[in-house]
N, C-alpha and C positions, 0 to 999 in steps of 0.2 A: 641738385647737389646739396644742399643744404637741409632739403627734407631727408636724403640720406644720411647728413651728420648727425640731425638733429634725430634720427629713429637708431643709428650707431652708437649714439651717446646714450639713449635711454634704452636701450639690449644692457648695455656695460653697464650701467647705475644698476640695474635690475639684477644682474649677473654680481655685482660685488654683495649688494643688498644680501642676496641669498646665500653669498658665501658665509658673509657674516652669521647670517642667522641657521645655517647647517650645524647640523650635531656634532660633537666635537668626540671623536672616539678616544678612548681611556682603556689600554688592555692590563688587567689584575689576572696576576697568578695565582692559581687556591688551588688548595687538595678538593677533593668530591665533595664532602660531607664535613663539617658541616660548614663548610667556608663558602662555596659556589653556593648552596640552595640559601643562604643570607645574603653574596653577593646578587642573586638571582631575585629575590626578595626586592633589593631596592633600584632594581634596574627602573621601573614604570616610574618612578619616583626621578629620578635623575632624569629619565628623557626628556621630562617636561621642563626641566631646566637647561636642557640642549647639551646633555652626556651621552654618546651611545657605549655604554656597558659593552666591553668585550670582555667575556670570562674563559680563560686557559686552564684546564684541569692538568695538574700533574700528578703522577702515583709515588713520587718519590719527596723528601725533604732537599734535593740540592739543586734540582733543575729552576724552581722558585725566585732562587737567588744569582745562578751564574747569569740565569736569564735575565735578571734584572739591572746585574752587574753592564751586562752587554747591551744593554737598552732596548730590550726587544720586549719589554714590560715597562709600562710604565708604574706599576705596584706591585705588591704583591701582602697576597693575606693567609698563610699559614703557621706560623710561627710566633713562639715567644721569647723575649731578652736573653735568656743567658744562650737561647742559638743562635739569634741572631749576634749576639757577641763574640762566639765561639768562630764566627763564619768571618766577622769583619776581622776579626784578628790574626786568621788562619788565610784568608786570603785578602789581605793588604786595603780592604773594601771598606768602603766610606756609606754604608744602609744606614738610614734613620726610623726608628718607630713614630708612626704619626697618632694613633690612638687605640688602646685597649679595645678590644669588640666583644669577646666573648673568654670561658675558662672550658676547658675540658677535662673530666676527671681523668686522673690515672688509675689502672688498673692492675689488681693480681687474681688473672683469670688461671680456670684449671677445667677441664672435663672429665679428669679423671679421679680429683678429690671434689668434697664439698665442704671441709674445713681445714686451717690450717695444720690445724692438732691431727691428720691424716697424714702430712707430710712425714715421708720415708728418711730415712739416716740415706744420704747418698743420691738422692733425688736430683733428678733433670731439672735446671732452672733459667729459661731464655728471657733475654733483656738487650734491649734495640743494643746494635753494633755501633753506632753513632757515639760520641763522647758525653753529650749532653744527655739525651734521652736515656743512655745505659749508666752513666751516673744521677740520672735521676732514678732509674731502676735501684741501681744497688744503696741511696738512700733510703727509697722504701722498704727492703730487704733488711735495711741498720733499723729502720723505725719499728717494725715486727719483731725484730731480735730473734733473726734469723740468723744475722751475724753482723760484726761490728767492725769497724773504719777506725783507722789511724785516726790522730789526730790531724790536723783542728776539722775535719769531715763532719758534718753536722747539717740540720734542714740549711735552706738557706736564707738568709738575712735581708739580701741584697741580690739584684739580678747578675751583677760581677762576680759572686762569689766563686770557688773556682769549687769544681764538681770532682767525686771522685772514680778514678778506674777500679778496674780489678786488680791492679797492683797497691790498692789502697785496702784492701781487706786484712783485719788485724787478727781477726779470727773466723773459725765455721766451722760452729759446734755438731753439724746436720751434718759435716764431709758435703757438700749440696754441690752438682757440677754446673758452674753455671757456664752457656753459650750464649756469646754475643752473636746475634743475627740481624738480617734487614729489617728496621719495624713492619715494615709493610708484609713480610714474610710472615711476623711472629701469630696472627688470629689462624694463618693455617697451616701450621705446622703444631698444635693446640694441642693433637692425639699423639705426637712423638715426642712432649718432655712432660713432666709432672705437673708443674706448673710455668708461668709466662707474663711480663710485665708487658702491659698493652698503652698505646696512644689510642683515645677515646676515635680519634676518628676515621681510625681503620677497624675499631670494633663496630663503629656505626656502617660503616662499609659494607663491612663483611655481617652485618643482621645478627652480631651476638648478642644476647638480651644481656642488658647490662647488668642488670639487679641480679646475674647469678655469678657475678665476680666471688670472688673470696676477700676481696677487701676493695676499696674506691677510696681513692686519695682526692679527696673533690678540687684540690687547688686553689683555693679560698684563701689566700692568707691576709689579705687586705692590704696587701700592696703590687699584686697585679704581677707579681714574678715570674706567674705559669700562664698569665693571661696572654691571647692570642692577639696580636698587631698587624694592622694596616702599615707595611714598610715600604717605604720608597727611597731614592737617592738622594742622597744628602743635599739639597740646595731645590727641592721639589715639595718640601713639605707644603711649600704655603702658596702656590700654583693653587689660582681658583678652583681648579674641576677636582684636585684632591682636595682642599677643605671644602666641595659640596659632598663628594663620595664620604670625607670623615664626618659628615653633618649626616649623615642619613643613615650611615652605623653604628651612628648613637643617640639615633630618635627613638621617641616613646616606641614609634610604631616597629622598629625593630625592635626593641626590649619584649612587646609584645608577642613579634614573631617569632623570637628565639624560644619563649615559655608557649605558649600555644605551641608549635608547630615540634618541639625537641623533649618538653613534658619531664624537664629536670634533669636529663641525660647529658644536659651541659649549659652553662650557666653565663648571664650576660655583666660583665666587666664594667661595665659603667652606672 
């Protein structure tokens, strides 16, 4: 009886031991490109510190966050400030950003010009249907002087700034019809408008070469506005296994893999 307690006892010491020392899973939600293949990146990195990396690929911008809202993510990594603002204020949500990782440029692609001074009087012109990314569209559109924004519309300053609709357009000198559509729709539907404001990471999707944009708004402004965040729940920022995941997507050796492995088509934030 007692060599049975005493071999019960040490199953159970043995048995917690391991529980302790079992990997502890972490599931981040990311679009394909280039979120997952950086999350991907620092998985081998994390295990050995007892993370197992579960990555969730979404094709849209809102699955990211209800999911995260409902805790069936414990992260997530596609997004920058003024969406993620757009989203906690629009649904009553308490997201925090935990650290900058990378910038992605914005685009104004065409395959049917190759400069803007081709652009037609009356010209087809798509820009994501979302509030933030279609007034980040129609800023680019003010910055080209393609047409201009009521007041106070202007680049932004600050990641609250408030963005503007198409009811914010003061003029358009081109007569230009613009349609708002799904970003994720906009790299193929390419051949049926003139031109097309793109999120960098559905052109990296969809294999369009970048360098034959008609203009790249690289999102550089040095203060991380358009840069891409590691976001999680409010009161989770500082949970060890997310400040190892935000330690390891702002190591050299990520900085390294974003430039080797992306060759300038998108830029690291830290």
């Amino acid at each position: 009886m007692k060599l049975f307690k005493k071999t019960s006892l040490l199953i159970g010491t043995t048995l917690f031991s391991a529980a302790l020392w079992a990997n502890q899973t972490v599931t981040i939600g990311a679009s394909a490109t280039p979120h997952a293949v950086i999350l991907e990146h620092i998985k081998p990195e994390l295990a050995k510190q007892g993370i197992d990396l579960k990555i969730k690929v979404y094709a849209d911008y809102v699955q990211p966050n209800t999911q995260l809202v409902a805790k069936k993510l414990d992260a997530n990594y596609f997004q920058y400030r003024p969406f993620l603002n757009d989203f906690n204020a629009k649904n009553k949500a308490n997201l925090v950003p935990v650290v900058a990782v990378h910038t992605e440029p914005f685009l104004l692609y065409s395959v049917k010009i190759n400069h803007l001074n081709q652009l037609k009087d009356g010209a087809t012109v798509a820009i994501p249907s979302d509030p933030v990314n279609g007034g980040r569209g129609l800023l680019l559109l003010a910055k080209l002087k393609l047409i201009t924004l009521k007041a106070p519309f202007k680049q932004l300053a600050l990641p609250t700034d408030k963005l503007p609709s198409v009811r914010d357009i003061a003029s358009n000198p081109k007569h230009l019809k613009i349609k708002e559509l799904d970003s994720a729709m906009l790299p193929r539907i390419l051949s049926q408008v003139d031109i097309a404001a793109l999120n960098s990471n559905y052109v990296l999707e969809s294999k369009l070469d970048i360098k034959k944009s008609l203009y790249i708004e690289n999102g550089q402004d040095g203060k991380n506005i358009w840069a891409e965040y590691l976001v999680v729940r409010s009161g989770d920022q500082n949970r060890p296994e997310i400040q190892k995941i935000a330690k390891a997507l702002n190591s050299d050796a990520t900085r390294q893999f974003i430039q080797q492995r992306f060759k300038g088509e998108i830029y690291s934030a830290f």
